[in-house]
Every structure is written in structure tokens, then in C-alpha cells.
C-alpha positions in Angstrom: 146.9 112.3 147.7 145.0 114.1 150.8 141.4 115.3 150.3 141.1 118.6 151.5 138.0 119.2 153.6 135.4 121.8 153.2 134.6 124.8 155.6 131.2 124.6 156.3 130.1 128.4 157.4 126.9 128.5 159.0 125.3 132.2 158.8 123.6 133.3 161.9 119.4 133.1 162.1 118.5 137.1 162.5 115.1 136.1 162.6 116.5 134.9 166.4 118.2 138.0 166.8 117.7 141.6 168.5 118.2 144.4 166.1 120.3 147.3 167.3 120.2 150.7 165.7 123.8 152.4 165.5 122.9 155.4 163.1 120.8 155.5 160.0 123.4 153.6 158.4 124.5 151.0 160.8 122.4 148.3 162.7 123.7 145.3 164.5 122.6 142.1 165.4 122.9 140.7 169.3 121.3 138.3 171.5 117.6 138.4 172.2 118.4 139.8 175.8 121.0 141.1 175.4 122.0 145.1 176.7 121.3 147.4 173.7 123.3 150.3 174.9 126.4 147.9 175.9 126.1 146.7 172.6 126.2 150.4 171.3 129.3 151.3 173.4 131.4 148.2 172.7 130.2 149.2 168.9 132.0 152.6 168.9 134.9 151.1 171.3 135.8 149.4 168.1 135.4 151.9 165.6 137.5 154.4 167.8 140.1 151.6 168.2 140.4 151.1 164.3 140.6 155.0 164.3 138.3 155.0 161.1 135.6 157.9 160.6 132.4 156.4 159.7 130.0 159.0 158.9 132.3 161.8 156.6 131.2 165.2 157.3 129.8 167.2 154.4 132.1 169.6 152.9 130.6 173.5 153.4 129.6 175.4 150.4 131.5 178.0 149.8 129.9 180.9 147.4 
């Protein structure tokens, strides 16, 4: 019989890590060093790619 071996996922240290503010819902994590703003636009070239909408627009009130 074959032992099956164990994935060993190591999280990444943010402590070690540059915060990156997207929106007021979003931050990322990059390099300390790293180009905020390249981070930013590589951020949104993704989301556009995936064609998803992340912040929903609120619906008008109609009275």
C-alpha cells in the first residue's frame, strides 16, 4: 500500500508585507518595495479580465 504524502501549505508572513489599499473593501498584500500603483493596475487588469463587478451599484429610490 503507498502512503500518501501530506501538502504542507505555508501561509505568507504579512507582518513582512506592504499593505495596498484597493477600495474600502479590498487591500492586498505585496512585497516591501514593491510599486503600489503597479500593484493597483495589475489588480484591476484581473478583475476586468474575469469580467466580474466588484462593488454593485446601489439601486435608486424611486418614490
Amino acid at each position: 500500500m503507498q502512503e500518501k504524502k501530506q501538502t504542507v501549505f505555508k501561509t505568507p508572513d504579512i507582518t513582512r508585507m506592504q499593505e495596498v489599499v484597493i477600495n474600502a473593501r479590498t487591500k492586498i498584500y505585496i512585497a516591501l518595495g514593491a510599486d503600489a500603483e503597479e500593484a493597483r493596475s495589475r489588480y484591476w487588469a484581473r478583475q476586468d479580465a474575469k469580467g466580474k463587478v466588484l462593488l454593485t451599484p446601489k439601486k435608486a429610490i424611486v418614490s
